[in-house]
C-alpha positions in Angstrom: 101.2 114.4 91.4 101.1 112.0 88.6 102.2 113.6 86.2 105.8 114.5 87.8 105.7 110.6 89.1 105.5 110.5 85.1 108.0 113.2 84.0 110.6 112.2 87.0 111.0 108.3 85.7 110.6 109.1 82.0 113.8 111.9 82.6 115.9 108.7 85.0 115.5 106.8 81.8 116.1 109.3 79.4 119.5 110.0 81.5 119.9 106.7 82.0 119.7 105.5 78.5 117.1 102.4 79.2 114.2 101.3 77.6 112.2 103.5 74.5 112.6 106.8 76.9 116.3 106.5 75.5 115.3 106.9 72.1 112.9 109.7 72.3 113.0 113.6 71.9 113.0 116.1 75.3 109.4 117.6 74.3 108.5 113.3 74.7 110.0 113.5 78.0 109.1 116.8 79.6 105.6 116.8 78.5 104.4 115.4 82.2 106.0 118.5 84.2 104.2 121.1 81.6 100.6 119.2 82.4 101.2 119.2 86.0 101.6 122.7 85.9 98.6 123.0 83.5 97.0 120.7 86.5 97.9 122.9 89.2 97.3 126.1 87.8 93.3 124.8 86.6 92.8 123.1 90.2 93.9 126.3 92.4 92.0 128.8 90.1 88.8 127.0 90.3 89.5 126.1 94.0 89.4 122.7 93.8 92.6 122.4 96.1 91.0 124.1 98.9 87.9 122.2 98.7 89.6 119.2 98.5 92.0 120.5 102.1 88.3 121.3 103.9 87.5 118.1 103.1 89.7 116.4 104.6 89.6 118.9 107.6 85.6 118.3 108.1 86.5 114.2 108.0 89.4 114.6 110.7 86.8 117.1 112.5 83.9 115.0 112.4 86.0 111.4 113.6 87.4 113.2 116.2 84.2 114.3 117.8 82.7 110.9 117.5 85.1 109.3 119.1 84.9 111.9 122.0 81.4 111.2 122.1 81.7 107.5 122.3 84.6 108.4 125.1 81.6 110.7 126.9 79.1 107.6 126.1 76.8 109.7 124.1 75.0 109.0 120.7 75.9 111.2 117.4 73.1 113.7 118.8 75.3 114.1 121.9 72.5 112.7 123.8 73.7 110.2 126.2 72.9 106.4 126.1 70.8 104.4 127.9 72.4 101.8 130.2 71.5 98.4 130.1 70.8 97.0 133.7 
């Protein structure tokens, strides 16, 4: 995602003629958009995309059930908690 961050402001100064980007060759300016695709074809052969997605699934998975839990006043075990009397 950097890298076309990169290669999208380096091309809006290229075409608009400011700063060094003005100046430079369109290899110097569309070098980000070939490594992002470098990037992207690395990360989803060696799966680190879908690692990365069950991840974040798992987190939003395991938040959600301890906030039910707390909801059901239970403990992380599911075992419920003692009242104070």
């Amino acid at each position: 995602m950097y890298f076309v961050v990169l290669g999208v402001l380096l091309l809006v100064m290229k075409m608009a003629e400011v700063g060094p980007a003005a100046d430079w060759g369109w290899l110097s300016i569309l070098w980000p958009f070939a490594a992002a695709i470098a990037w992207w074809i690395f990360a989803d052969s060696t799966g680190y995309t879908k690692r990365k997605e069950i991840e974040k699934m798992d987190e939003r998975v395991a938040k959600r059930r301890k906030e039910s839990l707390e909801k059901l006043g239970m403990d992380h075990r599911g075992r419920r908690k003692k009242r104070k009397v």
